[in-house]
PyMOL Python script that loads the backbone (N, CA, C, O; Angstrom):
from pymol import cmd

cmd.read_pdbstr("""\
ATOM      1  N   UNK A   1       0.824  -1.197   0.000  1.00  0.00           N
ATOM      2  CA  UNK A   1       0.000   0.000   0.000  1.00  0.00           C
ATOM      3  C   UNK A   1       0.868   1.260   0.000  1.00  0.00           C
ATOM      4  O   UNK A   1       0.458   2.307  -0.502  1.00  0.00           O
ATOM      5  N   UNK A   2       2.067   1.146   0.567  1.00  0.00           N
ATOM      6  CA  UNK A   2       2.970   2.342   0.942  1.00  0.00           C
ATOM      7  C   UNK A   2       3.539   2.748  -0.636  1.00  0.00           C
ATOM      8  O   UNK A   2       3.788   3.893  -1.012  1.00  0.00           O
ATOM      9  N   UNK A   3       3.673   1.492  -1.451  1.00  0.00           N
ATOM     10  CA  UNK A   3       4.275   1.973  -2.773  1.00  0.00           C
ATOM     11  C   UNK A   3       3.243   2.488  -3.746  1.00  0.00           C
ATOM     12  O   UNK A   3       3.534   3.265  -4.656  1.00  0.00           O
ATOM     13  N   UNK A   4       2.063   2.043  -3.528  1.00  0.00           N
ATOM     14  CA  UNK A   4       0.823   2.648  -3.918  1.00  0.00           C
ATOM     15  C   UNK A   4       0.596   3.737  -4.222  1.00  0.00           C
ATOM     16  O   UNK A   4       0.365   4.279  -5.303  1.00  0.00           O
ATOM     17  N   UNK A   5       0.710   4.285  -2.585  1.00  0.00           N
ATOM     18  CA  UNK A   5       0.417   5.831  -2.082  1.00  0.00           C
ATOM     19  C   UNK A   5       2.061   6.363  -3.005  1.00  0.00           C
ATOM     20  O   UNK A   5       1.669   7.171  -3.847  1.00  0.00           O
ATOM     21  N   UNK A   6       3.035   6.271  -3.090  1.00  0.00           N
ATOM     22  CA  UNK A   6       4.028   6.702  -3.228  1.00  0.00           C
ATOM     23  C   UNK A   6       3.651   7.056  -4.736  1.00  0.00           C
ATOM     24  O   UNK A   6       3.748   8.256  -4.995  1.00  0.00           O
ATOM     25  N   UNK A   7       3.256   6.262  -5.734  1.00  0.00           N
ATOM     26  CA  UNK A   7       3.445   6.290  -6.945  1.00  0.00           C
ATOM     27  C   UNK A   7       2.288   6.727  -7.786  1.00  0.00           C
ATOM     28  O   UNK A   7       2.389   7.065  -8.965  1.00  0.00           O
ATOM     29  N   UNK A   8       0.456   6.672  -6.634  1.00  0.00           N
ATOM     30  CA  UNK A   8      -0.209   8.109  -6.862  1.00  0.00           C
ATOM     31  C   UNK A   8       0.439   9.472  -6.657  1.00  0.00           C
ATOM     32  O   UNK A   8       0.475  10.495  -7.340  1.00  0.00           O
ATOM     33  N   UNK A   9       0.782   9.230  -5.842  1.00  0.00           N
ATOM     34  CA  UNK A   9       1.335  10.835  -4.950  1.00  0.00           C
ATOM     35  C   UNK A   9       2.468  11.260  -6.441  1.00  0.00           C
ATOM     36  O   UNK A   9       2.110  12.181  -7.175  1.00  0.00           O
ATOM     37  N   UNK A  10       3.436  10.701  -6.662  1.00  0.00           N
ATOM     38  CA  UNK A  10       4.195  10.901  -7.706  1.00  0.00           C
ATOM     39  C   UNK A  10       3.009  11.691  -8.739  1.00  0.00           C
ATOM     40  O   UNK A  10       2.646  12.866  -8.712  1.00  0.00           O
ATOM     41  N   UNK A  11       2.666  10.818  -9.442  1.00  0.00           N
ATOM     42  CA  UNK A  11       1.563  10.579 -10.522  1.00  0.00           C
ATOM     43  C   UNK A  11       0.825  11.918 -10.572  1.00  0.00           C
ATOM     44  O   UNK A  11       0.600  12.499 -11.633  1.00  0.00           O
ATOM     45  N   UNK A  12       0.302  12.576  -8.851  1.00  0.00           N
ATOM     46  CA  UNK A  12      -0.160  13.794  -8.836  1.00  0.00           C
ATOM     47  C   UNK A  12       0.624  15.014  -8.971  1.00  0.00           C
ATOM     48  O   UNK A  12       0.307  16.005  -9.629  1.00  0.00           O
ATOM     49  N   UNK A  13       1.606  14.853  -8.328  1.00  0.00           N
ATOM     50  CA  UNK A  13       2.624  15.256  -8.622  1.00  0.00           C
ATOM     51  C   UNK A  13       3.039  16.102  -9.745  1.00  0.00           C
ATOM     52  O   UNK A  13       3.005  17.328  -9.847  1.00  0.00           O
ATOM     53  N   UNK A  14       3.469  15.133 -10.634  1.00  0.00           N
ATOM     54  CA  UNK A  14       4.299  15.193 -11.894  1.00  0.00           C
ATOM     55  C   UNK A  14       3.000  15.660 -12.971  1.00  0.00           C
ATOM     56  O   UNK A  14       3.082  16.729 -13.577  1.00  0.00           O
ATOM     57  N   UNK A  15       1.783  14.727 -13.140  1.00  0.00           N
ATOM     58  CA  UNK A  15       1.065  14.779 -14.551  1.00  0.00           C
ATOM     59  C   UNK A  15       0.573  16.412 -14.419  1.00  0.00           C
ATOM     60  O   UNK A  15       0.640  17.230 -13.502  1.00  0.00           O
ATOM     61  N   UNK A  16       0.017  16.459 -15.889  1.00  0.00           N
ATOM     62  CA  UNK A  16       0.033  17.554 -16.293  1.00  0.00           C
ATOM     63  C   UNK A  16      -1.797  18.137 -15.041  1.00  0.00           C
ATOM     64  O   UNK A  16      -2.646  17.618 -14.316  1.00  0.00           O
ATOM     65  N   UNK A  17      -1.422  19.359 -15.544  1.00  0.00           N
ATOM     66  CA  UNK A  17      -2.116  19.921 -13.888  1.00  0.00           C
ATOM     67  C   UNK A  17      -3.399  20.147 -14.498  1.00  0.00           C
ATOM     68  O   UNK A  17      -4.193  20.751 -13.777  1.00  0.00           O
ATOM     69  N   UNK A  18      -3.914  19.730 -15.943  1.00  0.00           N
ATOM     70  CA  UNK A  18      -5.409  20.105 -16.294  1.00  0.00           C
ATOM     71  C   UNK A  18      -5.794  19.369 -16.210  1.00  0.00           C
ATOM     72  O   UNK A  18      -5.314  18.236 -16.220  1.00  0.00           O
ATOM     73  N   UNK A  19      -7.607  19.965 -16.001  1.00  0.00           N
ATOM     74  CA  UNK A  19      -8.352  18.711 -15.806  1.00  0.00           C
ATOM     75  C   UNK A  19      -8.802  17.995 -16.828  1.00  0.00           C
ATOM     76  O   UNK A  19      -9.462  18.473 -17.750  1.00  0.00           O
ATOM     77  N   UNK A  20      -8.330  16.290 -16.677  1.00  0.00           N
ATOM     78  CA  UNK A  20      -8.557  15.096 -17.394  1.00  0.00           C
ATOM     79  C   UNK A  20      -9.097  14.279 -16.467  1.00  0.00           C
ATOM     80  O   UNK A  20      -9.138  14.783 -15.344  1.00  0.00           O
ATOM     81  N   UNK A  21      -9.557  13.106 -16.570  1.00  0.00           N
ATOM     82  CA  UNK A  21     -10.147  11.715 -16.258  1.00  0.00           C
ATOM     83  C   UNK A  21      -9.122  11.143 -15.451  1.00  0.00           C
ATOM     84  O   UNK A  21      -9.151  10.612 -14.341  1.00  0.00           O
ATOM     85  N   UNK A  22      -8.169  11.384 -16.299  1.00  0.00           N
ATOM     86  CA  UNK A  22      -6.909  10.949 -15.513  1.00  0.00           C
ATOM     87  C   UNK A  22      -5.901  11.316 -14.146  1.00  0.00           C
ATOM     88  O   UNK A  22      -5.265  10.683 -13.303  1.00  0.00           O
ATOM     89  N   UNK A  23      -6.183  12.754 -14.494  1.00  0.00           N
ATOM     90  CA  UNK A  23      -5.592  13.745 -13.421  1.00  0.00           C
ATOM     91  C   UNK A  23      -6.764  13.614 -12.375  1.00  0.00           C
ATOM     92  O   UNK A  23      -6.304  13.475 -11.242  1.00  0.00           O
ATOM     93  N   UNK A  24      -8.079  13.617 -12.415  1.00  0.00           N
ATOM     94  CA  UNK A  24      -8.704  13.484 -11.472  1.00  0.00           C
ATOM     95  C   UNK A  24      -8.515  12.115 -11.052  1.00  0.00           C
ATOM     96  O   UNK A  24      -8.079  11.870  -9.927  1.00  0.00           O
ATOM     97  N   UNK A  25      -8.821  11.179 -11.903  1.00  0.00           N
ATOM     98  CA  UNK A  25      -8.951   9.814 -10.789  1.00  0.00           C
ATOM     99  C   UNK A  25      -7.699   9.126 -10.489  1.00  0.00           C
ATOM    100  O   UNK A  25      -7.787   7.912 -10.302  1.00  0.00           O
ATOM    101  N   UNK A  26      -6.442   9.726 -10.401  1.00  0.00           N
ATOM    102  CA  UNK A  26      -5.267   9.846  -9.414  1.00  0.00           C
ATOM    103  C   UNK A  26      -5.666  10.105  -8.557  1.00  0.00           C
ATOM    104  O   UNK A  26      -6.124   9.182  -7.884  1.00  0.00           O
ATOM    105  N   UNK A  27      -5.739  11.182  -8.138  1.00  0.00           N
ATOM    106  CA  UNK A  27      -6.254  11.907  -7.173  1.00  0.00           C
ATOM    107  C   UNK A  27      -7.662  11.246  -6.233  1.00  0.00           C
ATOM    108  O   UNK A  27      -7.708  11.152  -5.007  1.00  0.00           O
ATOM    109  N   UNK A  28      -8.499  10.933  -7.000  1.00  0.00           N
ATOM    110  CA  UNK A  28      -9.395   9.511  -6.225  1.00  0.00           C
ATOM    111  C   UNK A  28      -8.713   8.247  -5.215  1.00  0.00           C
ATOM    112  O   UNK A  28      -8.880   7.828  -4.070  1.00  0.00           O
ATOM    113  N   UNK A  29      -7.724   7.893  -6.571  1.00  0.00           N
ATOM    114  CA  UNK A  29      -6.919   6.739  -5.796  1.00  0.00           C
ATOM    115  C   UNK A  29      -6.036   6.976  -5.038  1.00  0.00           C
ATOM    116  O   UNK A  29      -5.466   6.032  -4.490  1.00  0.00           O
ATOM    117  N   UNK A  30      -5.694   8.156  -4.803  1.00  0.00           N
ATOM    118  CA  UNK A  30      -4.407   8.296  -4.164  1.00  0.00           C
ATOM    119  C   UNK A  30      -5.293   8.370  -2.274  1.00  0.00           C
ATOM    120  O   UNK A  30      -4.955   7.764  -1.257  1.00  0.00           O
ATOM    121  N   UNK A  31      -6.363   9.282  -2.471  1.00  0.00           N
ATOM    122  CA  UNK A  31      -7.127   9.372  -0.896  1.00  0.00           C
ATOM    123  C   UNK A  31      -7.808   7.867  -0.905  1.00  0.00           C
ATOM    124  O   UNK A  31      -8.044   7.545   0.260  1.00  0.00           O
ATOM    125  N   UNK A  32      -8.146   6.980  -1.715  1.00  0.00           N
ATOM    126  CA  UNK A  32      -9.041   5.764  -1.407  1.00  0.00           C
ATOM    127  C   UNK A  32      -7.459   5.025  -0.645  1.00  0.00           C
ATOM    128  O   UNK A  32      -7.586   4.408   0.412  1.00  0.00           O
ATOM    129  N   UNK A  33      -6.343   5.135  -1.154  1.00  0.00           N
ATOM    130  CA  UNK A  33      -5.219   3.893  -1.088  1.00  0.00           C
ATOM    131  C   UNK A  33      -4.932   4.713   0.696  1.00  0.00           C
ATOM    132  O   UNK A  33      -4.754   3.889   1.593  1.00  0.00           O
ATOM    133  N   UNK A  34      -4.902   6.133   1.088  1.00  0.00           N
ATOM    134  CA  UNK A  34      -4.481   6.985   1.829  1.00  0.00           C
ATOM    135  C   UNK A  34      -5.611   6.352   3.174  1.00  0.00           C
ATOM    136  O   UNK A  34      -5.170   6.180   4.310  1.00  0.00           O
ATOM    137  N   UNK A  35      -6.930   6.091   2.847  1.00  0.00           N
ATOM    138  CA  UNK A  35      -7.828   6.032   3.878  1.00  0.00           C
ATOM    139  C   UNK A  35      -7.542   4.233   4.300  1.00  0.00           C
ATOM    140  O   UNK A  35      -7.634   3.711   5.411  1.00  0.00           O
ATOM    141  N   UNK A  36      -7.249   3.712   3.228  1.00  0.00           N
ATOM    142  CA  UNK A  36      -7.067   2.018   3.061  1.00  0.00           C
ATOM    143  C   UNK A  36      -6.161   1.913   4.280  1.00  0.00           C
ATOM    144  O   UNK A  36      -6.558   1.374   5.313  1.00  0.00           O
ATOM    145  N   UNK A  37      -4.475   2.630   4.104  1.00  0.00           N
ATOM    146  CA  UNK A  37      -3.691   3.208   5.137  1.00  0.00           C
ATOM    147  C   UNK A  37      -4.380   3.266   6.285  1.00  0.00           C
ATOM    148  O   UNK A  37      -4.417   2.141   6.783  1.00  0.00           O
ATOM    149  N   UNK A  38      -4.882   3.977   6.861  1.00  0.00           N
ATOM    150  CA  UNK A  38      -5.644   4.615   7.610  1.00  0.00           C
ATOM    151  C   UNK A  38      -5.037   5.509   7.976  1.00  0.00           C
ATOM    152  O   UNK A  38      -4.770   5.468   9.177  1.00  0.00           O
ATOM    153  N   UNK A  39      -4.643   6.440   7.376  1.00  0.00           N
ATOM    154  CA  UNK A  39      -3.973   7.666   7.269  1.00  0.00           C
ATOM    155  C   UNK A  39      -5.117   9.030   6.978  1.00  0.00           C
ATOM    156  O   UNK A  39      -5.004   9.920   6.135  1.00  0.00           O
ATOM    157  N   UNK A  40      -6.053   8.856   7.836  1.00  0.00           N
ATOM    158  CA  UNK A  40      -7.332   9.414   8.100  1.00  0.00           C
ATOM    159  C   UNK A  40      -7.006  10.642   7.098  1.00  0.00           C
ATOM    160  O   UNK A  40      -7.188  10.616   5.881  1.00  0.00           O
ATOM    161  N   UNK A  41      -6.399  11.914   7.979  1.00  0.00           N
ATOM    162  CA  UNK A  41      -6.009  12.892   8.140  1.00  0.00           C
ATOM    163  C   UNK A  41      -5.838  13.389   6.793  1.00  0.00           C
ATOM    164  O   UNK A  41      -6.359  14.369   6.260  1.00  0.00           O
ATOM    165  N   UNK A  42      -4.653  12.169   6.134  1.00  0.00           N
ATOM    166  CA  UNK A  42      -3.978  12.490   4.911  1.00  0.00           C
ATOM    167  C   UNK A  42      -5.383  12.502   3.443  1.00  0.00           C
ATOM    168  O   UNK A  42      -5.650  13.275   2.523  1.00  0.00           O
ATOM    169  N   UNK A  43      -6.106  10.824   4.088  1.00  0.00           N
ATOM    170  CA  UNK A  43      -7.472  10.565   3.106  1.00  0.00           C
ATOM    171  C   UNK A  43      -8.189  11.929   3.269  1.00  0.00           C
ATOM    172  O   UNK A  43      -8.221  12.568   2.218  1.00  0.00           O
ATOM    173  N   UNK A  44      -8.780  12.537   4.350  1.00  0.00           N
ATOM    174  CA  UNK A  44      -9.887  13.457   4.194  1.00  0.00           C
ATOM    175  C   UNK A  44      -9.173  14.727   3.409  1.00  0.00           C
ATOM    176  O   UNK A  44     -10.002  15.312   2.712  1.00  0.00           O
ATOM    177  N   UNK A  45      -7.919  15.274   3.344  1.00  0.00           N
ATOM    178  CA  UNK A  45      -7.020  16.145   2.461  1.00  0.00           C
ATOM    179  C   UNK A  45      -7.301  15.494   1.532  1.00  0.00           C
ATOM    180  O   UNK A  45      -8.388  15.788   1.033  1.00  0.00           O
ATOM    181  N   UNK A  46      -6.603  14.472   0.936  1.00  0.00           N
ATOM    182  CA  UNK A  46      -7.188  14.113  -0.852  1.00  0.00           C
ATOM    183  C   UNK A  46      -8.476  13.796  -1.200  1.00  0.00           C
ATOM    184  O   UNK A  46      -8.633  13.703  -2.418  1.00  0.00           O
ATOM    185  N   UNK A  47      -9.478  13.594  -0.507  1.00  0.00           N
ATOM    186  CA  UNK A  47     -10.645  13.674  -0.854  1.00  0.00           C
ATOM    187  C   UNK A  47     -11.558  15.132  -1.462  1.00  0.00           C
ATOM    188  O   UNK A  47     -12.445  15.251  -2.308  1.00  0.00           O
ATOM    189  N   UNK A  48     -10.758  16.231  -0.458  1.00  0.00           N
ATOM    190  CA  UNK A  48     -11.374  17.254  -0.204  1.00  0.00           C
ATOM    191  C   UNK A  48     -10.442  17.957  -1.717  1.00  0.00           C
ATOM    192  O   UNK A  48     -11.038  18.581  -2.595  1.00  0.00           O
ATOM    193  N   UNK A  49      -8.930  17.688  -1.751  1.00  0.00           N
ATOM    194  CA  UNK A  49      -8.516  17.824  -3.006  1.00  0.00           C
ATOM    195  C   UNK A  49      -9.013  17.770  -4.225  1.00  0.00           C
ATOM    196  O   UNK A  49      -8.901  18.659  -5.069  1.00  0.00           O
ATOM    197  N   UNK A  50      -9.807  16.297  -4.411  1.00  0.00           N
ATOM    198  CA  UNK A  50      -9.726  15.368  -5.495  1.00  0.00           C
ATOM    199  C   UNK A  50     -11.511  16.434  -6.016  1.00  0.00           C
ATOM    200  O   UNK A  50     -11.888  16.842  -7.114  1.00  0.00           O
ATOM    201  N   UNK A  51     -12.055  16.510  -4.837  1.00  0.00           N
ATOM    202  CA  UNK A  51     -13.600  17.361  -4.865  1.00  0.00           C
ATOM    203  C   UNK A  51     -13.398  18.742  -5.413  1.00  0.00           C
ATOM    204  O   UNK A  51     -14.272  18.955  -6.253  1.00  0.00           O
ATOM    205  N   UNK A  52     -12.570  19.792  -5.265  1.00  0.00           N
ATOM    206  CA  UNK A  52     -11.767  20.621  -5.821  1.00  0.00           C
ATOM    207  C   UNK A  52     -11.338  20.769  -6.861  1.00  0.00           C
ATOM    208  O   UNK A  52     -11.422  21.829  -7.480  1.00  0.00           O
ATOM    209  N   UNK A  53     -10.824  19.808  -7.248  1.00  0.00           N
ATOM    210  CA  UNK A  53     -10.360  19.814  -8.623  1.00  0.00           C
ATOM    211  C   UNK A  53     -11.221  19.746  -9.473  1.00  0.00           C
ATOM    212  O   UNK A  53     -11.297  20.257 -10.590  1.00  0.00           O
ATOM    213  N   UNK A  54     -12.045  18.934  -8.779  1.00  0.00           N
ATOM    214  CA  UNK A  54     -13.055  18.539 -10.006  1.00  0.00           C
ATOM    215  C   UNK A  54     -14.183  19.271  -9.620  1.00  0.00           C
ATOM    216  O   UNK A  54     -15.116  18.500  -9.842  1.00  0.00           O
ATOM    217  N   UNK A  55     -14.647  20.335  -9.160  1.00  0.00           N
ATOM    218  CA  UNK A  55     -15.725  21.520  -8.461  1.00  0.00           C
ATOM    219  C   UNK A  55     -16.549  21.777  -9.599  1.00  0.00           C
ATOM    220  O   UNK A  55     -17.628  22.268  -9.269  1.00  0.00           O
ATOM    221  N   UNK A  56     -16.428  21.639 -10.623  1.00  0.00           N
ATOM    222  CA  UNK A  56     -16.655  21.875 -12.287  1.00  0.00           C
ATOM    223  C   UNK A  56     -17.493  20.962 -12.781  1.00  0.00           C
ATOM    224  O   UNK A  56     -18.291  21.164 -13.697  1.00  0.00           O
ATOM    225  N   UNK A  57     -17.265  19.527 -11.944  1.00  0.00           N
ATOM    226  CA  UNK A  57     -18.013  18.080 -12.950  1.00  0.00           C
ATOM    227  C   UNK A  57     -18.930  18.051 -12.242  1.00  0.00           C
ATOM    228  O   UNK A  57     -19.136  18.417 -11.085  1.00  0.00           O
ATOM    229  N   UNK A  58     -19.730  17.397 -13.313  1.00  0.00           N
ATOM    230  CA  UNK A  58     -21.239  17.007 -12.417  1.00  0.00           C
ATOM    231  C   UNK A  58     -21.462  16.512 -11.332  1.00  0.00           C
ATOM    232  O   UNK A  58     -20.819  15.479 -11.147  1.00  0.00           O
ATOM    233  N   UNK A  59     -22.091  16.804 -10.543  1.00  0.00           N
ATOM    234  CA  UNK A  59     -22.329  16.484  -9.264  1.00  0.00           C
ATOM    235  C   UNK A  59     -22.619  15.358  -8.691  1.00  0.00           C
ATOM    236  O   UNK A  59     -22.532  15.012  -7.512  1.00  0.00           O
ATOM    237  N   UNK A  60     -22.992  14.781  -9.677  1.00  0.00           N
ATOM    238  CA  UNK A  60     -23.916  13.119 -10.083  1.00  0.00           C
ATOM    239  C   UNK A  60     -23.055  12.575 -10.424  1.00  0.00           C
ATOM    240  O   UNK A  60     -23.442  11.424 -10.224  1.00  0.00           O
ATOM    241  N   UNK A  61     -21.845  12.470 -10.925  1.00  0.00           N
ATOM    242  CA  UNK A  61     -21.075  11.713 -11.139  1.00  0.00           C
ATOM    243  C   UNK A  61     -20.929  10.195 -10.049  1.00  0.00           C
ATOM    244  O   UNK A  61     -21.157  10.651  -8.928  1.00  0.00           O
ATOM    245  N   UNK A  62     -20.710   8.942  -9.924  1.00  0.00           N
ATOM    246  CA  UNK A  62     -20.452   8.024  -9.499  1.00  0.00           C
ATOM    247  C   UNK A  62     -19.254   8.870  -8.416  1.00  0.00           C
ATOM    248  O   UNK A  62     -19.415   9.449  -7.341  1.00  0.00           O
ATOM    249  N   UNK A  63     -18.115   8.643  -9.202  1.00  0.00           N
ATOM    250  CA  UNK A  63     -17.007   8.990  -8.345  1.00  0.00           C
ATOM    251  C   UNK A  63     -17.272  10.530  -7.390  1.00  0.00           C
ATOM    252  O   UNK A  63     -16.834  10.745  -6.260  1.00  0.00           O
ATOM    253  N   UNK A  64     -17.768  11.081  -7.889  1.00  0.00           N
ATOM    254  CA  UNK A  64     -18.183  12.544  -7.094  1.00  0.00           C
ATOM    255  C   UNK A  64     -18.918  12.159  -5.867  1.00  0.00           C
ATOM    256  O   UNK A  64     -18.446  12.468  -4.773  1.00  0.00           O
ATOM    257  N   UNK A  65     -20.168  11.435  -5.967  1.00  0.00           N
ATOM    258  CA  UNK A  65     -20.862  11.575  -4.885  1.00  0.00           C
ATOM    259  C   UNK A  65     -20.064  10.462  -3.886  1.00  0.00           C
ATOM    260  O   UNK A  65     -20.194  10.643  -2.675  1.00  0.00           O
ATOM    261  N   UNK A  66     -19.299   9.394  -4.314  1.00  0.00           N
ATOM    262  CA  UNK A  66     -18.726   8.155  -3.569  1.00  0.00           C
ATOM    263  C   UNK A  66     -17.371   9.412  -2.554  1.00  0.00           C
ATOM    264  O   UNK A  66     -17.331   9.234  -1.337  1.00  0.00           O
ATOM    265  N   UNK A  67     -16.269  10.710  -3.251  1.00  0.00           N
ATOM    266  CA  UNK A  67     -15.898  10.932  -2.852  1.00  0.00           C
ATOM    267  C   UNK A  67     -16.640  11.829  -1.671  1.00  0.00           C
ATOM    268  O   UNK A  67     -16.406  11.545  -0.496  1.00  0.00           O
ATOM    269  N   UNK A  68     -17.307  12.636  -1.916  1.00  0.00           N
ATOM    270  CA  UNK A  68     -18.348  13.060  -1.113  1.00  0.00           C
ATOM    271  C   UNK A  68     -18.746  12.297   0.114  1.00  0.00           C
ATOM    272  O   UNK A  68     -18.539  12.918   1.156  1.00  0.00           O
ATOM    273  N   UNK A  69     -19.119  11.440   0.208  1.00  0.00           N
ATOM    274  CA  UNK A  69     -19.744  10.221   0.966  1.00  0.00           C
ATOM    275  C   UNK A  69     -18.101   9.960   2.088  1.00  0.00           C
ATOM    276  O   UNK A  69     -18.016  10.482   3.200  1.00  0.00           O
ATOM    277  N   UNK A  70     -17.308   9.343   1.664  1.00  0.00           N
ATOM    278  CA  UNK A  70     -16.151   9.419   1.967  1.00  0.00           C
ATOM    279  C   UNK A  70     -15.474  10.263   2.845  1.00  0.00           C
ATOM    280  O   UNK A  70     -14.870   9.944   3.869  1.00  0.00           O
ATOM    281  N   UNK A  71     -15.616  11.305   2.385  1.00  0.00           N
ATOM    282  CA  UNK A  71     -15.552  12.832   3.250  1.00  0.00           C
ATOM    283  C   UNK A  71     -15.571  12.664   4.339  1.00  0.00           C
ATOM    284  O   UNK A  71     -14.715  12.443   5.196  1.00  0.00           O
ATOM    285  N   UNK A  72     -17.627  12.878   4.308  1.00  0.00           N
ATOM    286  CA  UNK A  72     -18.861  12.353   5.062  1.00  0.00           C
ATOM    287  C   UNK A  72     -18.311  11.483   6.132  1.00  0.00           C
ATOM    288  O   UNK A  72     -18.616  11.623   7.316  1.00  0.00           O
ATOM    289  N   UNK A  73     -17.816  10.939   5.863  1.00  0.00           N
ATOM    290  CA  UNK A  73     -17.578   9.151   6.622  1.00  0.00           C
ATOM    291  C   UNK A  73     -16.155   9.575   7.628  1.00  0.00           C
ATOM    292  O   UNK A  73     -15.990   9.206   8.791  1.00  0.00           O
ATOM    293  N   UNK A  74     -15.368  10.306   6.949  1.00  0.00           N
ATOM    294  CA  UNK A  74     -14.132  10.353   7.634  1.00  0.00           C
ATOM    295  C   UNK A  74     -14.349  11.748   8.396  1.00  0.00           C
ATOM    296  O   UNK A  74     -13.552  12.055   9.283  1.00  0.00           O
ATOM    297  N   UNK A  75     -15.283  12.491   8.107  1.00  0.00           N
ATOM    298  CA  UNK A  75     -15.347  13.947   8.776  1.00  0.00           C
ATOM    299  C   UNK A  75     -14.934  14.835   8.285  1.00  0.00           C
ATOM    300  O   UNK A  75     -13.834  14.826   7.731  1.00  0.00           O
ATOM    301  N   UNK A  76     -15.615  15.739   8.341  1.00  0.00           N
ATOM    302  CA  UNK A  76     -14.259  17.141   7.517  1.00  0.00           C
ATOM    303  C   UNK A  76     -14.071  18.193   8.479  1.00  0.00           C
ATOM    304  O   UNK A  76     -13.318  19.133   8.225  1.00  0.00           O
TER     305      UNK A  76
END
""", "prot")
cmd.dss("prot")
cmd.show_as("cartoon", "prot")
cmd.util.cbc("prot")
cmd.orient("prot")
């Protein structure tokens, strides 16, 4: 899990900083692998990130409302 988190985190990192499918759902996986951790603290930051970035996409989205929920679950 630690190389996981290491090589989202990279991934966010490095890729290009507009919004794509891709650049966002890094950013998904990087707080799902972060909460897996239980690296609470770190998950509710990339969640709240990953919601941010994507402030623009539909609201309804699957992944939107699951990160949402998530949040929810860990507290903000």
């Amino acid at each position: 899990l630690d190389d996981a988190i290491a090589d989202l985190t990279w991934l966010r990192d490095n890729a290009r900083k507009e919004l794509t499918p891709n650049s966002a759902y890094t950013r998904v996986l990087l707080a799902q692998a972060l909460e897996r951790a239980g690296r609470t603290a770190d998950a509710r930051a990339a969640y709240a990130a990953f919601l941010d970035f994507w402030k623009a996409a539909d609201q309804d989205l699957p992944v939107v409302v699951a990160a949402k929920a998530a949040l929810a679950r860990l507290g903000t």
